[in-house]
C-alpha positions as CSV (number, residue, x, y, z in Angstrom):
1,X,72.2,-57.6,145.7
2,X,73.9,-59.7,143.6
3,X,76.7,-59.0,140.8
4,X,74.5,-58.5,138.4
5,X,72.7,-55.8,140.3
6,X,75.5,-54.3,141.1
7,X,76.7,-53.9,138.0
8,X,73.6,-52.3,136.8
9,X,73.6,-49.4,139.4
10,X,77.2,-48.6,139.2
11,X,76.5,-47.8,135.6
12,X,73.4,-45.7,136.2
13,X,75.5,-44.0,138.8
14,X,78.4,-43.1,136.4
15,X,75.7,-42.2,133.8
16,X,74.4,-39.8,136.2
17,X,78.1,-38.2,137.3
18,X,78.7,-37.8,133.7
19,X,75.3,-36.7,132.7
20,X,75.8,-33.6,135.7
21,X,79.5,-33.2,134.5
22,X,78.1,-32.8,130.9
23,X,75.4,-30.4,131.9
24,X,77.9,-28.6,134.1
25,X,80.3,-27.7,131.2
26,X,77.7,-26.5,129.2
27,X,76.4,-24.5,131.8
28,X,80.1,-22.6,132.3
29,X,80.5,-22.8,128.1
30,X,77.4,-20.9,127.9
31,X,78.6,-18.5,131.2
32,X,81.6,-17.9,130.0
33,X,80.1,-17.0,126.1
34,X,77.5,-15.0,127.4
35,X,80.8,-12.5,129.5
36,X,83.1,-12.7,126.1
37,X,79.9,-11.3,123.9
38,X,79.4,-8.5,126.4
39,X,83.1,-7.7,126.7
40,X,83.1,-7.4,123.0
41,X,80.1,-5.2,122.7
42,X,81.4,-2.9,125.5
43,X,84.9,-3.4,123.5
44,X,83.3,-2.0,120.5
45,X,81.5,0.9,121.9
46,X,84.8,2.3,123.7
47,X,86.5,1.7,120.2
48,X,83.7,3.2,118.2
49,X,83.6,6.1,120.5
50,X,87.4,6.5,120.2
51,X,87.2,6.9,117.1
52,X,84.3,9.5,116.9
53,X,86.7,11.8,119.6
54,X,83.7,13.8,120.4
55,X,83.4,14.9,124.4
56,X,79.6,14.6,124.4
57,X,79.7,10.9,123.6
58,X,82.6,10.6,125.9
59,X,80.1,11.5,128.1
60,X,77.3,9.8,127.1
61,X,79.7,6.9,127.4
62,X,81.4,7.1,131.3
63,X,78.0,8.3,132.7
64,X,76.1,4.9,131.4
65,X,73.8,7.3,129.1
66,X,72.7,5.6,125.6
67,X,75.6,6.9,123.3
68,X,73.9,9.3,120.3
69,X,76.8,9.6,117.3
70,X,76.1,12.8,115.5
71,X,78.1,12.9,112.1
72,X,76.7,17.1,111.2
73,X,78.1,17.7,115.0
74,X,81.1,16.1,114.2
75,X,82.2,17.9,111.0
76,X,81.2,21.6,112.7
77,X,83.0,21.1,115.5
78,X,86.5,19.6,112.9
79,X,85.5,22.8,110.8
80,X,85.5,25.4,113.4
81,X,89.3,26.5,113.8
82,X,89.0,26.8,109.7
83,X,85.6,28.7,110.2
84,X,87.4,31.2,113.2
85,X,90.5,31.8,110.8
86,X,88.4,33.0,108.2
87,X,86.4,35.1,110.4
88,X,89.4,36.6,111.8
89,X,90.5,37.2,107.6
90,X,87.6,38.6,107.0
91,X,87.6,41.2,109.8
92,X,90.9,42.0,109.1
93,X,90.0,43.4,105.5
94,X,87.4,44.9,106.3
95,X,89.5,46.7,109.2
96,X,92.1,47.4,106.1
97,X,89.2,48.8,103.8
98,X,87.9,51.3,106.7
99,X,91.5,52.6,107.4
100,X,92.5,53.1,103.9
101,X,89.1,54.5,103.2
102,X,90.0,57.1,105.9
103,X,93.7,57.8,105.1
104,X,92.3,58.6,101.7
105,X,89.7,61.1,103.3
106,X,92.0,62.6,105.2
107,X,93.6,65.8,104.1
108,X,97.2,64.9,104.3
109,X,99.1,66.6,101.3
110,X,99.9,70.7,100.2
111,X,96.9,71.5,98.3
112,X,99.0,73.8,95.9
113,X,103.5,74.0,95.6
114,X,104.6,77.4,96.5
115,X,106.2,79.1,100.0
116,X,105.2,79.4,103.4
117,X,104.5,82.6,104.0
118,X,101.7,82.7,107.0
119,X,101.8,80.1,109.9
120,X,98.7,79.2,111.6
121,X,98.8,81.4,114.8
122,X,95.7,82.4,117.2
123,X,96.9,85.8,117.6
124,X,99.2,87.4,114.2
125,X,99.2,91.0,112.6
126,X,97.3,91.2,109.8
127,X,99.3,93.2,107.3
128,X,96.5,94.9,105.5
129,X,93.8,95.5,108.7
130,X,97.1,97.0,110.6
131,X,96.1,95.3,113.7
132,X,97.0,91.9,115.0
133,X,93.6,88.9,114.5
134,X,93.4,84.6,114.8
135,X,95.3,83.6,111.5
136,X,93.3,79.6,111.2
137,X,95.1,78.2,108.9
138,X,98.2,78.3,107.0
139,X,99.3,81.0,103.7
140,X,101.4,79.6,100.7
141,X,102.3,82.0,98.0
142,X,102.2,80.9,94.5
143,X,101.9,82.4,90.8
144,X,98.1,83.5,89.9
145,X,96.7,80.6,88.0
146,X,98.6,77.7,90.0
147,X,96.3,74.9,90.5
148,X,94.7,74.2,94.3
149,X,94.7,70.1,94.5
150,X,91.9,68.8,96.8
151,X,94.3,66.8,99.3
152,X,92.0,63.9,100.3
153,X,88.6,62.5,98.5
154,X,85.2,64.8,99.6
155,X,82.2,66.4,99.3
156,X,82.3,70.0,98.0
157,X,79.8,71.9,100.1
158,X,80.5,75.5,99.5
159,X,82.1,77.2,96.4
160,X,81.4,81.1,96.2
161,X,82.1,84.1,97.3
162,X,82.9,84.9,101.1
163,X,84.0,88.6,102.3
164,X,87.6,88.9,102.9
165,X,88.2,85.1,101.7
166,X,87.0,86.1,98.5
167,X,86.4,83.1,96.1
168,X,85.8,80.0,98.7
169,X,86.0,76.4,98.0
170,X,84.9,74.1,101.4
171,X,85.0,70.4,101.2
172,X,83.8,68.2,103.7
173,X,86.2,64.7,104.0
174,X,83.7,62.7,107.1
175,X,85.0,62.2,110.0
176,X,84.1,65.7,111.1
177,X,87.2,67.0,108.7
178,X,86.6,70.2,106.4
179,X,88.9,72.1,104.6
180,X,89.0,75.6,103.2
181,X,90.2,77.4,100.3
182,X,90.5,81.1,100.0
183,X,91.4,83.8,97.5
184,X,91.2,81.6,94.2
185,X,91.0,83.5,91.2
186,X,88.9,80.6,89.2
187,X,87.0,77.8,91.1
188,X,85.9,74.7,89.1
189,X,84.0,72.6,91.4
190,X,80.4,73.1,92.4
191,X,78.6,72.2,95.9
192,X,77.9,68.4,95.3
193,X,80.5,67.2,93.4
194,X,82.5,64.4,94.9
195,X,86.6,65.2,94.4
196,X,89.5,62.7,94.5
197,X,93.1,63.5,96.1
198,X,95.0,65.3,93.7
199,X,91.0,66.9,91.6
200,X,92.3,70.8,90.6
201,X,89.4,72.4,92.3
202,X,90.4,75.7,91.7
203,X,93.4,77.9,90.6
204,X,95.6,80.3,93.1
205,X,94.2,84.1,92.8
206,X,94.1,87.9,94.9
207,X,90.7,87.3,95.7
208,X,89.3,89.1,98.8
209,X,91.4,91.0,101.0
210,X,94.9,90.1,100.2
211,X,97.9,91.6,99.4
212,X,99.4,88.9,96.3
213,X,98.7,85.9,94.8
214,X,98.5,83.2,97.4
215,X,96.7,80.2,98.9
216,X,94.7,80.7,102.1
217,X,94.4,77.2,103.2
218,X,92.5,75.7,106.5
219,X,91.6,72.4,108.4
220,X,88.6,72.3,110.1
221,X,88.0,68.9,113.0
222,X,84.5,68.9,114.6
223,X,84.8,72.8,113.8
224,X,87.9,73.4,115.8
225,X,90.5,75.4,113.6
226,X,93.4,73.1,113.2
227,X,97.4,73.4,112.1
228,X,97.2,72.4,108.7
229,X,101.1,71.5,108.8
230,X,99.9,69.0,111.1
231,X,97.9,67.0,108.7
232,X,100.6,66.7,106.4
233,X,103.1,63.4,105.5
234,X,105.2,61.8,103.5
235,X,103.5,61.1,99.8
236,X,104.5,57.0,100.9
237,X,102.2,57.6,104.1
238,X,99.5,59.9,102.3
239,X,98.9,57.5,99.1
C-alpha cells in the first residue's frame, strides 16, 4: 500500500468516526428532546391540576386514570359552604316564624283587669251550692260591663249559653290549647270568627250561677284543666 493509499483510507476512516459521532449526537439530541417534552407535559398536567384543587382529579391524576376537568363540578363544590349557610338562614326563620306564631297562640295575658278572687283548686267550697266542688280555672272580679280581651290569637268555637256558666265564650288557640269564658253579660264574637290578642270578645257580667260581677276564666291543654296563672308573663315575653 503505498502513501497514496494510505492516505485515502485514513480519510474514509475519519469520515466514518465522524459520520457515527454525528449520528450519535443526534441520536442522544433527539433522546434527550423526546424526555424534556414528556417532563413538560407531565409538568403541565400536575400544574393544571393544581390549579383546578379538585380531589377527584387528584385522583384521577396519582392513580394514572385520564384526568376529566369538570368546570359545573367545580363551581358547586366552591359554592357549597355559601349554599349550607343559607340553608341553615333559612331554617332559622322559619324556626323563628313557628315559635312566634305559637307565643302568639298561646294564652299568656289577664283576659280582663280586676282582683283575684277564686284560685284554681281541685277541691274548693262553692259559696252559693254550700258544698265544696273542682274550681278549673281562675275568678277575677271586675265592674259589669268591663271588657274580656281574648289573650292569644284563635278560633271561637262556642259562644252561648251554658247552665251555671251562663253566657260562654270558648276559643280554641292549636296546639291543643282552649280557653273559657264564663258569666259575661254581652258576648260579641260568634263561633267562627278568628280573634287577635287583645279582640274584646265579650263584656264582664252575673251571668249563670254567680254571686257578683266577675270573670270565670279557664285553660284547657289536650282537655286537661290547667292553672291559668300559669300561662301568664310579662307583656315583654307575651308580645
Amino acid at each position: 500500500m503505498n502513501y497514496g493509499e494510505a492516505k485515502s483510507l485514513g480519510t474514509d476512516i475519519l469520515r466514518a468516526v465522524i459520520s457515527v459521532a454525528v449520528l450519535g449526537f443526534v441520536v442522544i439530541f433527539l433522546a434527550g428532546m423526546g424526555y424534556s417534552s414528556r417532563n413538560i407535559s407531565r409538568a403541565e398536567v400536575i400544574q393544571t391540576a393544581a390549579l383546578q384543587a379538585q380531589p377527584d382529579t387528584m385522583a384521577a391524576l396519582l392513580g394514572d386514570q385520564p384526568v376529566r376537568f369538570d368546570p359545573a363540578g367545580s363551581l358547586l363544590r366552591t359554592l357549597e359552604p355559601l349554599t349550607l349557610f343559607t340553608r341553615n338562614i333559612k331554617s332559622g326563620a322559619e324556626s323563628m316564624e313557628a315559635t312566634l306564631a305559637r307565643l302568639a297562640s298561646t294564652p299568656s295575658v289577664m283576659p280582663t283587669q280586676g282582683w283575684l278572687i277564686s284560685n284554681f283548686s281541685h277541691r274548693r267550697f262553692h259559696p252559693m251550692l254550700g258544698y265544696a266542688r273542682p274550681h278549673l280555672g281562675i275568678d277575677v272580679s271586675a265592674p259589669s260591663g268591663t271588657p274580656i280581651e281574648a289573650p292569644a290569637g284563635g278560633l271561637v268555637i262556642s259562644a252561648t249559653w251554658e247552665g251555671g256558666y251562663g253566657r260562654t265564650v270558648e276559643i280554641d288557640h292549636g296546639w291543643g290549647i282552649i280557653t273559657r269564658y264564663a258569666h259575661t253579660s254581652q258576648i260579641l264574637v260568634r263561633v267562627g270568627d278568628r280573634v287577635q290578642r287583645g279582640q274584646v270578645i265579650a263584656l264582664v257580667g252575673q251571668s249563670g250561677l254567680a254571686e257578683g260581677p266577675h270573670l270565670h276564666y279557664e285553660v284547657r291543654v289536650k282537655g286537661e284543666p290547667v292553672d291559668p296563672l300559669k300561662f301568664i308573663l310579662p307583656a315583654v315575653f307575651a308580645d
